[in-house]
C-alpha positions in Angstrom: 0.0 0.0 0.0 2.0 3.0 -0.7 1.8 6.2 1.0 -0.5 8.5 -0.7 -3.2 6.3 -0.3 -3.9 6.7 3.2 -3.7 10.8 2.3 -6.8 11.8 2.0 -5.5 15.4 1.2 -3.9 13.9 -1.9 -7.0 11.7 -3.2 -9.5 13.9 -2.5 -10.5 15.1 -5.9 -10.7 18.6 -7.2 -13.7 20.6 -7.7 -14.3 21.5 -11.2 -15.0 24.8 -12.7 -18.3 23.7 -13.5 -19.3 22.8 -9.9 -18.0 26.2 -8.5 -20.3 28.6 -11.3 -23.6 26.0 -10.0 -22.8 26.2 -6.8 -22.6 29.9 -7.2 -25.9 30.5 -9.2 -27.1 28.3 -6.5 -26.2 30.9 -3.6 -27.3 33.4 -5.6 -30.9 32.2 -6.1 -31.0 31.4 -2.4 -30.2 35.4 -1.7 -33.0 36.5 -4.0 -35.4 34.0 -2.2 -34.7 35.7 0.8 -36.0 39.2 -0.7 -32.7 40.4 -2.0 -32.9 42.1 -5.5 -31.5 40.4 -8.7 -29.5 43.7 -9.7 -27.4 43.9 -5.7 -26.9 40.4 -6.3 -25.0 40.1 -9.5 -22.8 43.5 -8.3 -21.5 41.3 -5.2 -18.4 39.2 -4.8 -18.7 36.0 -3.6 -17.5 36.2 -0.3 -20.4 39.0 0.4 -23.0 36.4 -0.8 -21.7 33.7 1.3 -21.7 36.2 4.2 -25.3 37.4 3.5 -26.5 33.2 3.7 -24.4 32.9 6.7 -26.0 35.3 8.6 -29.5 36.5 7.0 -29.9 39.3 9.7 -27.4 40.9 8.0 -29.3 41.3 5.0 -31.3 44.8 5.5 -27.4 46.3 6.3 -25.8 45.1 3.5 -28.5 45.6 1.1 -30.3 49.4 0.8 
């Protein structure tokens, strides 16, 4: 058994391009569900919509 087996680090596969731009339109849809307009959402960065689903009480600051 060699080595890199056991490390799951190593054989862990990557995620694809693919799966990062659904998994964005995904958080994206989940912010206009929650009464967030379409235009504020496609002007944020990722990190800001991540925040936003974190912690939905933060919506009415963020968003004006």
């Amino acid at each position: 058994m060699s080595r890199n087996a056991r490390n799951n680090d190593t054989t862990r596969p990557r995620k694809s391009g693919a799966a990062k731009n659904r998994r964005l339109l995904e958080h994206r849809r989940r912010l206009v569900a929650l009464g967030v307009p379409q235009e504020k959402v496609m002007q944020m960065d990722h990190a800001r919509i991540r925040l936003l689903l974190a912690k939905p009480a933060l919506i009415p600051e963020y968003v004006k």
